[in-house]
N, C-alpha and C positions, 0 to 999 in steps of 0.2 A: 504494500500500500504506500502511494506516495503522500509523505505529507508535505501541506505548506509553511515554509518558513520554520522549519524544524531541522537541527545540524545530523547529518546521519552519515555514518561510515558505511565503507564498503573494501574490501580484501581481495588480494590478488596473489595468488602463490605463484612465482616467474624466478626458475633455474634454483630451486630448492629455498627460495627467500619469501616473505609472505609481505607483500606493499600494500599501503591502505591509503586511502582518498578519502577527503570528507568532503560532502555536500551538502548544497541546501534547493528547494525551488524557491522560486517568486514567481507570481505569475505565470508556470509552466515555462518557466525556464531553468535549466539547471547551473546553479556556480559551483565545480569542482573546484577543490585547492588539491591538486596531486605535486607532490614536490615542489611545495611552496611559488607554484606558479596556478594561478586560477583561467581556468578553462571554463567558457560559457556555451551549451548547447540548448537547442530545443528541445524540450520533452517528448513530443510526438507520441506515437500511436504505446510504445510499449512503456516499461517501468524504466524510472529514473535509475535505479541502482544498476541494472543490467549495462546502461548506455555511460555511467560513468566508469564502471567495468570494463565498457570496451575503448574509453579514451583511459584509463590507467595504463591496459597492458597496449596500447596504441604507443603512448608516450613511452614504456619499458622497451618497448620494440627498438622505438628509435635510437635511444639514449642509454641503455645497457650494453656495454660490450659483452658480445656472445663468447662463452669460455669454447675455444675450439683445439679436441685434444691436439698438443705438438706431435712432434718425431720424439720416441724415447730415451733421453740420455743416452745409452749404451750403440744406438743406432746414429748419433749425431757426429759427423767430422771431426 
């Protein structure tokens, strides 16, 4: 249930780390603060918590360096 004007988290688990977002609406708007940058969407047709879910792991995507396994020591020049 979306409320108005009410502060609400939401949790994202991305490469074994668990990130959280807090929102609020106004007006059927949503203000995420994900990483102390706030992000404004429309509400639209589904639940607010779902949509700032997909701008948290949106923003992880971007801005995470992905750990990609190396060469193995014993196999390195």
């Amino acid at each position: 249930m979306d409320t108005q004007s009410q502060v609400l988290t939401v949790e994202v688990e991305f490469e074994g780390q668990t990130y959280t977002a807090s929102y609020f609406l106004e007006q059927d708007i949503i203000q995420a603060n994900i990483e102390g940058r706030l992000f404004t969407a429309v509400k639209g047709d589904g639940a607010a918590d779902d949509t700032v879910r997909a701008l948290l792991l949106e923003w992880l995507l971007q801005n995470t360096p992905i750990s990609k396994p190396g060469r193995p020591a014993e196999l390195s020049p």
